[in-house]
C-alpha positions in Angstrom: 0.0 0.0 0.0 2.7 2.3 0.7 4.3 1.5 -2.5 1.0 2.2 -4.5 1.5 5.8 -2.6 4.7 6.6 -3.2 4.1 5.5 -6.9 1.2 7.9 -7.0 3.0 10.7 -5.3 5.6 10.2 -8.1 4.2 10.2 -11.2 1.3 13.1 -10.1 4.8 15.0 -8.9 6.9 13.8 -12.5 3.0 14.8 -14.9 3.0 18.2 -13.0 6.6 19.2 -13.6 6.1 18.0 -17.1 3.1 20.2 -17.5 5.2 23.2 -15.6 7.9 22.9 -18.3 5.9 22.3 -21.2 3.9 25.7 -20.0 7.3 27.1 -20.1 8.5 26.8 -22.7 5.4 27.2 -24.6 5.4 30.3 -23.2 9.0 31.4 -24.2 7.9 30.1 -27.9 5.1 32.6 -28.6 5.9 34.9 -31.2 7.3 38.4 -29.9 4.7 41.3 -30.2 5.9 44.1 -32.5 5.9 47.3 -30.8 4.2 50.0 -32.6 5.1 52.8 -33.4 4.2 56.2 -32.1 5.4 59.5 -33.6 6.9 61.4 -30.7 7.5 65.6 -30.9 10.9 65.8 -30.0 11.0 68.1 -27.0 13.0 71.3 -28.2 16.5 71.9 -27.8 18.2 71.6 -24.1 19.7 75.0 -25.0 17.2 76.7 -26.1 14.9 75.6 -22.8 17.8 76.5 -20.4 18.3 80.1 -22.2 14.5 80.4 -21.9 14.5 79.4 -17.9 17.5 82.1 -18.2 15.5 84.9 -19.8 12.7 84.5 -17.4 14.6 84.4 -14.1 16.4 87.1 -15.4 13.3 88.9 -16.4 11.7 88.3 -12.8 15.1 89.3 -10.9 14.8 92.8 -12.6 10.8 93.5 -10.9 11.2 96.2 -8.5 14.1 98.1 -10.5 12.7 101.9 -10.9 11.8 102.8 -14.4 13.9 105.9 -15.9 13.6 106.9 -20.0 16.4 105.2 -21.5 17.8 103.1 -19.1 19.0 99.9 -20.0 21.0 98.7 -17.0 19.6 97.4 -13.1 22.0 100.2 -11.9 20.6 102.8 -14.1 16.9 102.1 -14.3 15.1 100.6 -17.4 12.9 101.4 -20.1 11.0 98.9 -21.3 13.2 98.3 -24.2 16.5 98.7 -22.3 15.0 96.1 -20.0 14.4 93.7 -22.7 17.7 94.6 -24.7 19.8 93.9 -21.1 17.7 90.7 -20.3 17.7 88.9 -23.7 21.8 89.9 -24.1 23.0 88.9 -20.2 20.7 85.6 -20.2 20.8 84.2 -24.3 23.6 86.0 -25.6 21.4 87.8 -28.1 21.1 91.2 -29.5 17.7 93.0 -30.0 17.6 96.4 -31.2 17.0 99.6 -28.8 13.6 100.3 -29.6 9.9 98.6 -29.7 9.4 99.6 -33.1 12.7 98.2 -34.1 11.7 94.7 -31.8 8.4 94.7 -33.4 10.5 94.4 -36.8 13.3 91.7 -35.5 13.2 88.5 -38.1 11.5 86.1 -35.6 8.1 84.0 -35.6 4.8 85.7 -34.5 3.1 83.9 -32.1 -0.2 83.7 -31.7 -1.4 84.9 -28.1 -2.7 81.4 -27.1 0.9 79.7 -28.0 3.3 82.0 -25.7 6.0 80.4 -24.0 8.1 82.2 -21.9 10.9 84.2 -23.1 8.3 85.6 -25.6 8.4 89.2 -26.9 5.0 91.0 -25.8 4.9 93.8 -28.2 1.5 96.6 -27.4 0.6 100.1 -29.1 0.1 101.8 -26.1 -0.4 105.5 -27.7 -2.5 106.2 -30.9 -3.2 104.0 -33.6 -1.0 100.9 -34.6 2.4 102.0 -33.6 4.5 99.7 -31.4 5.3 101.5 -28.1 5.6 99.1 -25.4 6.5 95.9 -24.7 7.6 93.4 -21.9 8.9 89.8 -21.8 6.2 86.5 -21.0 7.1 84.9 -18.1 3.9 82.4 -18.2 0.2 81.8 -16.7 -0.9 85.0 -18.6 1.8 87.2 -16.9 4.5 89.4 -18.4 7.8 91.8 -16.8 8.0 95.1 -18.6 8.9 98.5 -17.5 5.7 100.1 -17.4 5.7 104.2 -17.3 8.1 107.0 -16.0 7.1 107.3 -11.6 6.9 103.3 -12.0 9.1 100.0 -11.0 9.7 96.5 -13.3 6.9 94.5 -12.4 4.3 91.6 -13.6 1.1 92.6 -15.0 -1.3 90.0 -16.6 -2.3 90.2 -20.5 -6.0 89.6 -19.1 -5.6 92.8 -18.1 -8.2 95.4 -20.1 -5.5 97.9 -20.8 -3.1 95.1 -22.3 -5.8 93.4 -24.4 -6.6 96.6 -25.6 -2.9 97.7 -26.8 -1.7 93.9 -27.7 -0.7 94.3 -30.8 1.4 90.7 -31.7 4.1 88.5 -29.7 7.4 87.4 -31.7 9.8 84.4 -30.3 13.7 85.9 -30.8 14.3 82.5 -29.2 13.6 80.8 -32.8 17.0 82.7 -33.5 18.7 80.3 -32.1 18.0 77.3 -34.7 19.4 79.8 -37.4 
């Protein structure tokens, strides 16, 4: 009797080890699945994202300086284009002309108000008709650093604002310069 036992024990014992490794190696014999394949946007540049992050620390870092007509320096006092010229050459190395009307005219990409990123160019006709006259840096969530009016500091206003919607006249990306 014990021998009938044992023999059972055995062969259910050999049968489920048999079934184990035939289950294994089964398995290790289906066909591999393909992967498929997705198109993944490349993210953009390292660069070009640090010398953005640089812009709009550096852009930030210059809110409380006072405003003074012509200024282009944290020492001096800014403008709005001094600001912009001294932010954009100390943080990406790159030269924008003195004035708004001469930034309005830089060769870069327009962007559309919904696709700002920050480091943007926000460029406004503040006085009468069309005429560029003011602008400021995007720093994101709606907000951008300019150097607003003579009596006044660097700060952050939002675009949301009345006045800016009002006097927004387009947003250019000197970043773009960059893959030039």
């Amino acid at each position: 009797m014990k021998n009938n036992n044992t023999n059972r024990i055995w062969r259910v014992t050999v049968y489920s080890l048999l079934l184990c490794v035939a289950g294994f190696i089964t398995g290790c014999a289906s066909p591999a699945q393909q992967p498929t394949m997705t198109k993944v946007q490349s993210p953009p540049p390292v660069d070009k994202l640090l010398k953005a992050n640089d812009i709009l620390f550096s852009a930030l870092g210059q809110v409380g300086i006072p405003y003074r007509y012509g200024g282009s320096t944290p020492d001096s006092g800014f403008d709005c284009s001094g600001l912009i010229q001294y932010v954009y050459a100390a943080s990406a190395n790159i030269k924008l002309p003195r004035t708004v009307a001469g930034m309005y005219r830089i060769d870069a990409p327009v962007v559309d108000e919904d696709k700002l990123q920050a480091g943007d160019l926000v460029i406004f006709a503040t006085g009468w008709g069309d005429r560029p006259s003011h602008a400021g840096i995007y720093v994101g969530e709606g907000r951008f650093v300019h150097a607003p009016s003579s009596g006044g500091a660097v700060r952050m206003d939002y675009l949301s604002e009345e006045y800016w919607q009002r006097s927004y006249l387009n947003a250019k990306r000197p970043l773009a310069a960059l893959d030039q």
